[in-house]
N, C-alpha and C positions, 0 to 999 in steps of 0.2 A: 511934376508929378509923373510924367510919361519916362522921366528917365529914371525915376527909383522905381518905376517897376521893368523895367528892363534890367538895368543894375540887380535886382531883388531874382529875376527871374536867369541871369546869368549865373549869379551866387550858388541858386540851386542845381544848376543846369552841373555845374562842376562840380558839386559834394554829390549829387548821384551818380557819374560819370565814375569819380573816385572810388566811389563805394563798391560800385561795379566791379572795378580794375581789381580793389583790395581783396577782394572774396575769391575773383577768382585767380588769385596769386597763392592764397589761402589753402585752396582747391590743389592745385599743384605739387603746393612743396608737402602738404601734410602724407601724402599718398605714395607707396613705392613704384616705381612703372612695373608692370606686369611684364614686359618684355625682358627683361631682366632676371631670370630663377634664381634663387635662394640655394646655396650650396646644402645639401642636406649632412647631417654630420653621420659617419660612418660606424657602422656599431659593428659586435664580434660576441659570435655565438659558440660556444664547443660543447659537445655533445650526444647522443647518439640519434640516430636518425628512428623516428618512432614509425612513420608513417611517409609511403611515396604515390602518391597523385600524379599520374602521369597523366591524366586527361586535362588538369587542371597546372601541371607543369607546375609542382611546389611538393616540399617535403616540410614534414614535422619534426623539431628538433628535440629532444627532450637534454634537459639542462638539471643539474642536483645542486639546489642552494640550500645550504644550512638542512635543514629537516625537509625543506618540500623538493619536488619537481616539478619546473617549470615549461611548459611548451612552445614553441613559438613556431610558428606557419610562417616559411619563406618563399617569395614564388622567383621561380629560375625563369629569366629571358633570354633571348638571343643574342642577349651583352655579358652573360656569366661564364664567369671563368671558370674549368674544370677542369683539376688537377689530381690525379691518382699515381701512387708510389713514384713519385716526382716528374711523372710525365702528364703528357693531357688525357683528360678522360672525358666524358659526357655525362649525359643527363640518367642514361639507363644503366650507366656502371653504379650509380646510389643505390644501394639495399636496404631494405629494414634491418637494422641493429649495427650496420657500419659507425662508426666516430666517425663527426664531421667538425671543421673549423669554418662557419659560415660569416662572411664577413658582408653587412649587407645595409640598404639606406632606407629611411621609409619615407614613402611617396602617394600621397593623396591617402592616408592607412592602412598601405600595405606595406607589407616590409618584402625590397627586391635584393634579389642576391647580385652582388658583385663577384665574388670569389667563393668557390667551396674546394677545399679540399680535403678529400678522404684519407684519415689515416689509416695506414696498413695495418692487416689486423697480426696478433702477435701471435705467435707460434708457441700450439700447444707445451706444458711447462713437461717437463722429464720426469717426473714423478707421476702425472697424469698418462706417458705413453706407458711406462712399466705396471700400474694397475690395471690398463685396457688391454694389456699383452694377457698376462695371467701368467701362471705355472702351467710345464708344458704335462700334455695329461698321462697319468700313469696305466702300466703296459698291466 
């Protein structure tokens, strides 16, 4: 008798032991390590610039799809790149109403800028300087 319950109580000793082990195997693999980041995938915005927040270090993009405009708030860090008529540029060369090509990831719901650059703006069209000239006035 003294030995099926030893027997009986070994039996259990090892299926809760198991059980133990299984769950927290379970625990492990189901889980991604956090030490590890998640590559964010790279998005691309073009546009003209609506709005510059310089205390908040972000502009507003505004975007034309189909019938609407779209807006989207990018914020500029001390890892964005800034490129003006193909050289570098900064944060305060951005103006309201520039074209920008914002190339940027979103991270915890913000969207950060990687790249912006400013396209150069175009030079007034030649029919526009000869109407702002006029005719020269008469004597």
């Amino acid at each position: 008798m003294k030995g099926i319950k030893t027997f009986l109580l070994s039996v259990i000793s090892v299926i809760v032991v198991a059980s133990i082990a299984l769950a927290a195997g379970e625990k492990k693999t189901g889980t991604v390590p956090s030490a590890l980041p998640v590559a964010a995938k790279v998005q691309q915005i073009t546009g003209e610039v609506r709005a510059v927040n310089y205390s908040a270090m972000s502009i507003t993009v505004a975007r034309k799809c189909k019938d609407k405009v779209l807006d989207a708030v990018v914020a500029v860090d001390n890892k964005t790149r800034i490129s003006k008529d193909n050289g570098k540029g900064t944060f305060d060369d951005i103006k309201t109403g520039d074209k920008v090509v914002v190339k940027y990831t979103e991270v915890k719901g913000r969207n950060i800028a990687q790249d912006i650059s400013i396209k150069p703006s175009k030079p007034a069209s030649k029919e526009k300087e000869t109407k702002t000239k006029g005719k020269p006035a008469k004597k």
